[in-house]
Backbone as XML, in Angstrom:
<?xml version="1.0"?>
<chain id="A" units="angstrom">
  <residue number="1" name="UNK">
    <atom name="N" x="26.524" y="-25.898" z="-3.902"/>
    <atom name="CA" x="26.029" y="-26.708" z="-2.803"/>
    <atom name="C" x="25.047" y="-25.870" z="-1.985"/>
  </residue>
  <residue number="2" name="UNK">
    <atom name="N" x="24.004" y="-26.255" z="-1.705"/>
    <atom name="CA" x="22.888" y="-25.810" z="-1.051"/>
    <atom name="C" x="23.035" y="-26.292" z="0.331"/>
  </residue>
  <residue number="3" name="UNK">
    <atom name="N" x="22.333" y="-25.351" z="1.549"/>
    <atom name="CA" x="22.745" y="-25.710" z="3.081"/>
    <atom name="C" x="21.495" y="-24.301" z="3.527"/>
  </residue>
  <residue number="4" name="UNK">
    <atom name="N" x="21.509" y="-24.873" z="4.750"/>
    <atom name="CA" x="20.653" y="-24.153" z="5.300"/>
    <atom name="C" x="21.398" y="-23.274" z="6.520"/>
  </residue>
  <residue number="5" name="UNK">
    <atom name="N" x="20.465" y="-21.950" z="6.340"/>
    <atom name="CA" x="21.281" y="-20.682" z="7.034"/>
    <atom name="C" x="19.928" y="-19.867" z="7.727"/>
  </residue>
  <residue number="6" name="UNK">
    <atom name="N" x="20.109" y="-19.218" z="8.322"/>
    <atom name="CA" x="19.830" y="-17.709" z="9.456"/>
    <atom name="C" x="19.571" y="-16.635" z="8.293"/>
  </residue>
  <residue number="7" name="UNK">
    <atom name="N" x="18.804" y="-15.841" z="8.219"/>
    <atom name="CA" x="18.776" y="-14.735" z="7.222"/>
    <atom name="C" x="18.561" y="-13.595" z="7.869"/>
  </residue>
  <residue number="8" name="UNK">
    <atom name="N" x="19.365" y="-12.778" z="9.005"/>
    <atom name="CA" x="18.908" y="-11.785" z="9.462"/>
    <atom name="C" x="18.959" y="-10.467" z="9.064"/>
  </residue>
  <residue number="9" name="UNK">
    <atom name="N" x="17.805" y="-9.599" z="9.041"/>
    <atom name="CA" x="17.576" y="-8.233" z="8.804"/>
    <atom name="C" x="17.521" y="-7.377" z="9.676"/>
  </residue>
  <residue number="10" name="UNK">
    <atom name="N" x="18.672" y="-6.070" z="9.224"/>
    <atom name="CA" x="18.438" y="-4.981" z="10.476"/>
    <atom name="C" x="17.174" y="-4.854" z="10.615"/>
  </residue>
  <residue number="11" name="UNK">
    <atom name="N" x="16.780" y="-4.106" z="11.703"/>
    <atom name="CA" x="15.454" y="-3.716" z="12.532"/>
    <atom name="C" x="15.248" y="-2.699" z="11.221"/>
  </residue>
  <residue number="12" name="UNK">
    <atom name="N" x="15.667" y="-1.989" z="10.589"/>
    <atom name="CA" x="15.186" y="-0.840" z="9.752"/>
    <atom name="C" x="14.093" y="-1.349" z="8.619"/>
  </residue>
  <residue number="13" name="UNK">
    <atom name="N" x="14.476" y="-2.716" z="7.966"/>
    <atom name="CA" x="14.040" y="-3.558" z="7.171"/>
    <atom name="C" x="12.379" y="-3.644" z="7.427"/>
  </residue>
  <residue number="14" name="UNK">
    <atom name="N" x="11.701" y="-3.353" z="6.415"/>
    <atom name="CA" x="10.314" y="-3.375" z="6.061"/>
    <atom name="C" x="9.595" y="-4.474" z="5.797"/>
  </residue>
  <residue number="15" name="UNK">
    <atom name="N" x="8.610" y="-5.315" z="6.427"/>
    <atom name="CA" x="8.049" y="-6.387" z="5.933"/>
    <atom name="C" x="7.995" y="-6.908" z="4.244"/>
  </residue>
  <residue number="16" name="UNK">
    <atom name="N" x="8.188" y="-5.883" z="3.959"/>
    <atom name="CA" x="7.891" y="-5.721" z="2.381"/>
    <atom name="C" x="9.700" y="-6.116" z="1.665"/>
  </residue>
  <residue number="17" name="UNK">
    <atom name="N" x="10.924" y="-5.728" z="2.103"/>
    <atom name="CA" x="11.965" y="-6.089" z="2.310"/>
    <atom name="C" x="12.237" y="-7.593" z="2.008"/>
  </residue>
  <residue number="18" name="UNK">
    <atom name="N" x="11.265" y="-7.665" z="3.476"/>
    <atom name="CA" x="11.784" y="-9.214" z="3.918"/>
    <atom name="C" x="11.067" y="-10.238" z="3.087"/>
  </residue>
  <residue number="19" name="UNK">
    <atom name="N" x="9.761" y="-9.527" z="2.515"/>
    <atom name="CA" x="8.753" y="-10.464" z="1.619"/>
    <atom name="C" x="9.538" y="-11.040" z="0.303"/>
  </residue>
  <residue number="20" name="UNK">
    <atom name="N" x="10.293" y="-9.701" z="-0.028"/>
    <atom name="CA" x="11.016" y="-9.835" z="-1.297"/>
    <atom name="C" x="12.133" y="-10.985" z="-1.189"/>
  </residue>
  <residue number="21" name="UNK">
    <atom name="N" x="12.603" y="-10.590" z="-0.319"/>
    <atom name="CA" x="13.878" y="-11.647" z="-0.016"/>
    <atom name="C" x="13.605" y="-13.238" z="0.176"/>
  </residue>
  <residue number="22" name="UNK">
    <atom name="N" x="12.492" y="-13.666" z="0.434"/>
    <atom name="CA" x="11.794" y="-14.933" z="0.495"/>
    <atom name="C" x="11.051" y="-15.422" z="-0.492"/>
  </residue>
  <residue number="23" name="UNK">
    <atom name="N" x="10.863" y="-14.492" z="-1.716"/>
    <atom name="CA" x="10.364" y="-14.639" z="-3.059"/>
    <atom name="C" x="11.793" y="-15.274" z="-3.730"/>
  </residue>
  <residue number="24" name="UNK">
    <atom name="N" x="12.869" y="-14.619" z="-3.658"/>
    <atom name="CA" x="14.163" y="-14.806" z="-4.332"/>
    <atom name="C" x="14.530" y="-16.093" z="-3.870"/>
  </residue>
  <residue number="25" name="UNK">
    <atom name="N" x="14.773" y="-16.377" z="-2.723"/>
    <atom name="CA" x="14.704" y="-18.306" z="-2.295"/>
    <atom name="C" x="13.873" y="-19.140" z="-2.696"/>
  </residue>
  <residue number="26" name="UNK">
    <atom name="N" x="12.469" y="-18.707" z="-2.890"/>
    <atom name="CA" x="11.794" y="-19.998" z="-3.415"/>
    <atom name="C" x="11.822" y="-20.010" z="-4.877"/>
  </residue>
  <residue number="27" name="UNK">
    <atom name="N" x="11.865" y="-18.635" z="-5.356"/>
    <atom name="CA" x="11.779" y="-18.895" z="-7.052"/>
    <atom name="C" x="13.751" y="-19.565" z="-7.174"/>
  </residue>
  <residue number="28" name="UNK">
    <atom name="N" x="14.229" y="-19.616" z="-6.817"/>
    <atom name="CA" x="15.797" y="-20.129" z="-7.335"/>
    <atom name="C" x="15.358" y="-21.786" z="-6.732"/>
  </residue>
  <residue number="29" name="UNK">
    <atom name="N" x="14.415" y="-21.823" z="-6.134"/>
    <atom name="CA" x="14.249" y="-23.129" z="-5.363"/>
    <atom name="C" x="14.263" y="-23.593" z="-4.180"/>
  </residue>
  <residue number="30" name="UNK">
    <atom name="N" x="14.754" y="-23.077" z="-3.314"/>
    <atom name="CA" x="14.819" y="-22.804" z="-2.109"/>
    <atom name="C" x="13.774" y="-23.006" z="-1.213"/>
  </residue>
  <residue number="31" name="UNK">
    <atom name="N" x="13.781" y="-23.461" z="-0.163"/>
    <atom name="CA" x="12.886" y="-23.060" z="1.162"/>
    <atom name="C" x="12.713" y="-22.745" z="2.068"/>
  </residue>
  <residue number="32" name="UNK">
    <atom name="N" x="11.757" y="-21.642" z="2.771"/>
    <atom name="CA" x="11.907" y="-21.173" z="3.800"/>
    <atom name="C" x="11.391" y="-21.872" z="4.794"/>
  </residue>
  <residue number="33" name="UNK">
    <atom name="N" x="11.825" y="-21.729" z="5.891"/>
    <atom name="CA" x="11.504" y="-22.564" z="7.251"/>
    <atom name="C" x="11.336" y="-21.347" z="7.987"/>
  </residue>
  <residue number="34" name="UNK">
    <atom name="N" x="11.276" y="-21.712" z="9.500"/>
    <atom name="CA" x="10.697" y="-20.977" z="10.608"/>
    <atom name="C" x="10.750" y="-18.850" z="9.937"/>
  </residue>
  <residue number="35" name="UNK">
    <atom name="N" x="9.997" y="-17.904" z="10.187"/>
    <atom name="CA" x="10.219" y="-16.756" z="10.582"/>
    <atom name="C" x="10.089" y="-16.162" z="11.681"/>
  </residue>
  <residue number="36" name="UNK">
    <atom name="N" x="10.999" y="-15.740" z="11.373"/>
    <atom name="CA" x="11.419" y="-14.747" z="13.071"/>
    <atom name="C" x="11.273" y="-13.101" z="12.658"/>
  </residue>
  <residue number="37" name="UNK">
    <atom name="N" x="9.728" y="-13.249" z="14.304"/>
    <atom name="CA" x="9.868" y="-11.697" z="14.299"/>
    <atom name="C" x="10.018" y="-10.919" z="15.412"/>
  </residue>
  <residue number="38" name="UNK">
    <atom name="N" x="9.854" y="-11.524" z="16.876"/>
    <atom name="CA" x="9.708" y="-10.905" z="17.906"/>
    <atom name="C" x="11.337" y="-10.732" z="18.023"/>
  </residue>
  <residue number="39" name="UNK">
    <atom name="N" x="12.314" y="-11.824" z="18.807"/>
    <atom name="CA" x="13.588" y="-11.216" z="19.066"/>
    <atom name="C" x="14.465" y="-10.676" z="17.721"/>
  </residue>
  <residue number="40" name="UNK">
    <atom name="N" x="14.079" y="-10.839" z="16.503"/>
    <atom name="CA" x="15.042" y="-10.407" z="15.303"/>
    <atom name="C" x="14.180" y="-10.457" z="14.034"/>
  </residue>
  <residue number="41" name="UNK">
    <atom name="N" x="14.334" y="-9.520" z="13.336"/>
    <atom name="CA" x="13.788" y="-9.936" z="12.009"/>
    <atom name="C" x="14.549" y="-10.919" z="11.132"/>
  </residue>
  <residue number="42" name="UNK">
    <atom name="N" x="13.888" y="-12.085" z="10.479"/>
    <atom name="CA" x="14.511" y="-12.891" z="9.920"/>
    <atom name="C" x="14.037" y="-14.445" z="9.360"/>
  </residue>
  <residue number="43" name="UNK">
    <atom name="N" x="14.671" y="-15.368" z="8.452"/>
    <atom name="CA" x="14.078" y="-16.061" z="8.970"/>
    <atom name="C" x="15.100" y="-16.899" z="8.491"/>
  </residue>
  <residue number="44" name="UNK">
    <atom name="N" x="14.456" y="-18.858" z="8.493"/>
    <atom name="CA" x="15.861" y="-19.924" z="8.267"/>
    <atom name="C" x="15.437" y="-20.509" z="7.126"/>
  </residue>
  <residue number="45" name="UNK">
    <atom name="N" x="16.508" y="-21.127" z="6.147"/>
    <atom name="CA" x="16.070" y="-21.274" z="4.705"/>
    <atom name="C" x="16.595" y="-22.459" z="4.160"/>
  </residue>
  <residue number="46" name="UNK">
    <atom name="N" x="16.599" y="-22.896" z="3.172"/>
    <atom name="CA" x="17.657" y="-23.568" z="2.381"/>
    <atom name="C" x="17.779" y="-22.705" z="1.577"/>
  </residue>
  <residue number="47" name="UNK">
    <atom name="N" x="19.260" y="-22.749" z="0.881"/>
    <atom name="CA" x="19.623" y="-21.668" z="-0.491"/>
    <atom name="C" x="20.638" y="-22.237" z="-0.707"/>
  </residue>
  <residue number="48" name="UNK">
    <atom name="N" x="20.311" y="-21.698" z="-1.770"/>
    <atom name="CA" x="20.839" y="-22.580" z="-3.287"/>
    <atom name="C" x="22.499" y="-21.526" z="-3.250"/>
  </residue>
  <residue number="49" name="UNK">
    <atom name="N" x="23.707" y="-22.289" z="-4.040"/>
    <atom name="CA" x="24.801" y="-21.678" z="-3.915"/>
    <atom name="C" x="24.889" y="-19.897" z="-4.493"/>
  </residue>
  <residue number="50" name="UNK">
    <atom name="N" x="23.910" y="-20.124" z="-5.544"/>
    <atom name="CA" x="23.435" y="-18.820" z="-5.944"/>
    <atom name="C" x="22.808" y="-17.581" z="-5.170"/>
  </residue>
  <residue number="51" name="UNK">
    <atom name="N" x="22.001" y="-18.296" z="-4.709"/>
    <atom name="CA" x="21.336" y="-17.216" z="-3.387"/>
    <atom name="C" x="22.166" y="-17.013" z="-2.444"/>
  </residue>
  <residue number="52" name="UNK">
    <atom name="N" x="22.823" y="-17.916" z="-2.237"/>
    <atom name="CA" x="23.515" y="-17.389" z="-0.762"/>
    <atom name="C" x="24.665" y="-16.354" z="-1.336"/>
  </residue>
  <residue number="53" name="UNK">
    <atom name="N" x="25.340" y="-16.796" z="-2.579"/>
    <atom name="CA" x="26.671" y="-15.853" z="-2.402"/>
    <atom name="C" x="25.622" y="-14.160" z="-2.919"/>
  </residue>
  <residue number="54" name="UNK">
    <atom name="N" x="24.687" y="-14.360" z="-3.461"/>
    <atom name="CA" x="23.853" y="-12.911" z="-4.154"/>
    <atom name="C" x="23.387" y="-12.402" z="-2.686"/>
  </residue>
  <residue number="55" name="UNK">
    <atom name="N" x="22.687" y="-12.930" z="-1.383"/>
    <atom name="CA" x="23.073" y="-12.323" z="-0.410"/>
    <atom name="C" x="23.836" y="-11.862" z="0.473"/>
  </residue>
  <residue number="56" name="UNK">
    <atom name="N" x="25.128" y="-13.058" z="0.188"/>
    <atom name="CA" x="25.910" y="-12.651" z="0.972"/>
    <atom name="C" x="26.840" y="-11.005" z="0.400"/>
  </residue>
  <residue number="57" name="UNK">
    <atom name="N" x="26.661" y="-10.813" z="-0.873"/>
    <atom name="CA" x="27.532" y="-9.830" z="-0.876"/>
    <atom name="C" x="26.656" y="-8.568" z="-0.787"/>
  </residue>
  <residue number="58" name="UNK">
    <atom name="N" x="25.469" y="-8.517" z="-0.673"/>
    <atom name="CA" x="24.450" y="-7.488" z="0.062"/>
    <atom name="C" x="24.808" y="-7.583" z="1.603"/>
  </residue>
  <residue number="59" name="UNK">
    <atom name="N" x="25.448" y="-8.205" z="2.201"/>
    <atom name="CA" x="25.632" y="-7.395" z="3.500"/>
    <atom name="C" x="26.737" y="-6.817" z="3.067"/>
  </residue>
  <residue number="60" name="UNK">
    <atom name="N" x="27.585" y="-6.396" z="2.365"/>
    <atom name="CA" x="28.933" y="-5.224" z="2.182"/>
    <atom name="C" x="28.003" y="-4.133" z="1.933"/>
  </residue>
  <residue number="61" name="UNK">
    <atom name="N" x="27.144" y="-3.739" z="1.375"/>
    <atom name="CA" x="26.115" y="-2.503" z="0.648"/>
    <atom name="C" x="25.249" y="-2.047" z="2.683"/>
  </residue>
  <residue number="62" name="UNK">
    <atom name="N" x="25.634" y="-1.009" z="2.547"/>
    <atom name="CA" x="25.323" y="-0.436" z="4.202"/>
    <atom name="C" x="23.654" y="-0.220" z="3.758"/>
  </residue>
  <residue number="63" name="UNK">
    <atom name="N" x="23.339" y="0.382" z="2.241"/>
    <atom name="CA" x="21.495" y="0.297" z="2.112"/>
    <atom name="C" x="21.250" y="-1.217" z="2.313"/>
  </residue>
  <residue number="64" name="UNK">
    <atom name="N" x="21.682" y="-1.959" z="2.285"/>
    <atom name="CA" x="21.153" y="-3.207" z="2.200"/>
    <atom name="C" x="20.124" y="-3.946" z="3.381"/>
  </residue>
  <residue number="65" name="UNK">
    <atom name="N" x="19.205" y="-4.264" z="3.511"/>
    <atom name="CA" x="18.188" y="-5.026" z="4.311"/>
    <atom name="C" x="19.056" y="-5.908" z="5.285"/>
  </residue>
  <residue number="66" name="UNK">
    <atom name="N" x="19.361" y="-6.754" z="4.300"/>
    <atom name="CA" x="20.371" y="-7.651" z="5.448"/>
    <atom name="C" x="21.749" y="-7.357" z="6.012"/>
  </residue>
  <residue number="67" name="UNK">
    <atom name="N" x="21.338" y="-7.620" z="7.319"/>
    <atom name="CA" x="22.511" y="-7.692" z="8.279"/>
    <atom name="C" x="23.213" y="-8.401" z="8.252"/>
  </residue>
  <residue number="68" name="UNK">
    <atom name="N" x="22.794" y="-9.953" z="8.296"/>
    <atom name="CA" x="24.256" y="-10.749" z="8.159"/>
    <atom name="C" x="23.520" y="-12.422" z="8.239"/>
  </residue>
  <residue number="69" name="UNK">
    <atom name="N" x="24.071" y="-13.267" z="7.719"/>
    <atom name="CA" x="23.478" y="-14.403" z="7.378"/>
    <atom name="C" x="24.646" y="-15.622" z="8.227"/>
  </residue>
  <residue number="70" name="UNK">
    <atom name="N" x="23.881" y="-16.619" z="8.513"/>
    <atom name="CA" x="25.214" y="-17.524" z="9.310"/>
    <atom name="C" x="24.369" y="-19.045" z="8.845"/>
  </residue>
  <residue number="71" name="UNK">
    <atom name="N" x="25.455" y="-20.258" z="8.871"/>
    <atom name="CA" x="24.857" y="-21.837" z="9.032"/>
    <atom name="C" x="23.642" y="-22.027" z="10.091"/>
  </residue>
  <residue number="72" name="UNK">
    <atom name="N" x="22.618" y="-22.603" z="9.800"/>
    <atom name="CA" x="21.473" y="-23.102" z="11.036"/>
    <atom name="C" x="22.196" y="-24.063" z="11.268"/>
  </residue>
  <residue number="73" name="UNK">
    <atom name="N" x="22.370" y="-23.983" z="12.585"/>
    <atom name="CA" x="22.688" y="-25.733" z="13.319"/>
    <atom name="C" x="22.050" y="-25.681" z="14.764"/>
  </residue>
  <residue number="74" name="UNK">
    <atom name="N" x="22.491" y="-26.787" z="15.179"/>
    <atom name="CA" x="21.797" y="-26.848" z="16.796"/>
    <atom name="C" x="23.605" y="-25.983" z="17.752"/>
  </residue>
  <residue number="75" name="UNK">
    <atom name="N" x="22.418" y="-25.318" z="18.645"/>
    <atom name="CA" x="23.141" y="-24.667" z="19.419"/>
    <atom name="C" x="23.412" y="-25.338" z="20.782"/>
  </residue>
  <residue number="76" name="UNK">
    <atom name="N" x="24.355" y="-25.402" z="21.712"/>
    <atom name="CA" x="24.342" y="-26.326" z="23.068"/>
    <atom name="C" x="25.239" y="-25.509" z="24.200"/>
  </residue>
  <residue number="77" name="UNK">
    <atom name="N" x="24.919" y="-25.920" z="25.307"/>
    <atom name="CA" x="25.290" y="-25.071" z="26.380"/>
    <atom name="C" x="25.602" y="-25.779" z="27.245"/>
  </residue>
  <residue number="78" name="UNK">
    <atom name="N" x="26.628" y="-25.373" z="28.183"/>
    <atom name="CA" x="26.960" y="-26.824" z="29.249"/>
    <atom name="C" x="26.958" y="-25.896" z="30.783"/>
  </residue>
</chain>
């Protein structure tokens, strides 16, 4: 099942990093939406069940680019 998520990269992470990592979503099929660079490196995607669990277990690897990945949804405040 495919869903859309947050893809954030520590600050250490190289444009070149992050280029790669947005090649791997669209070639599995995927799409990227907004990038974020001023408050965080990162950006929001759709990914495929494949991509997400192949990133998700790159945040256990401490070399790893990514920091940590979460669901996009709307956020609210009262």
């Amino acid at each position: 099942m495919s869903g859309k998520y947050i893809v954030v990269f520590k600050s250490t992470a190289s444009q070149e990093d992050i280029s790669k990592f947005k090649e791997t979503v669209t070639s599995e099929g995927g799409e990227i939406g907004q990038t974020f660079a001023t408050t965080m490196k990162g950006f929001s995607a759709t990914l495929s069940q494949k991509t997400l669990t192949q990133f998700n277990s790159l945040q256990e690897d401490p070399n790893s680019p990514i920091d940590y990945i979460e669901p996009d949804g709307v956020v609210t405040t009262q």
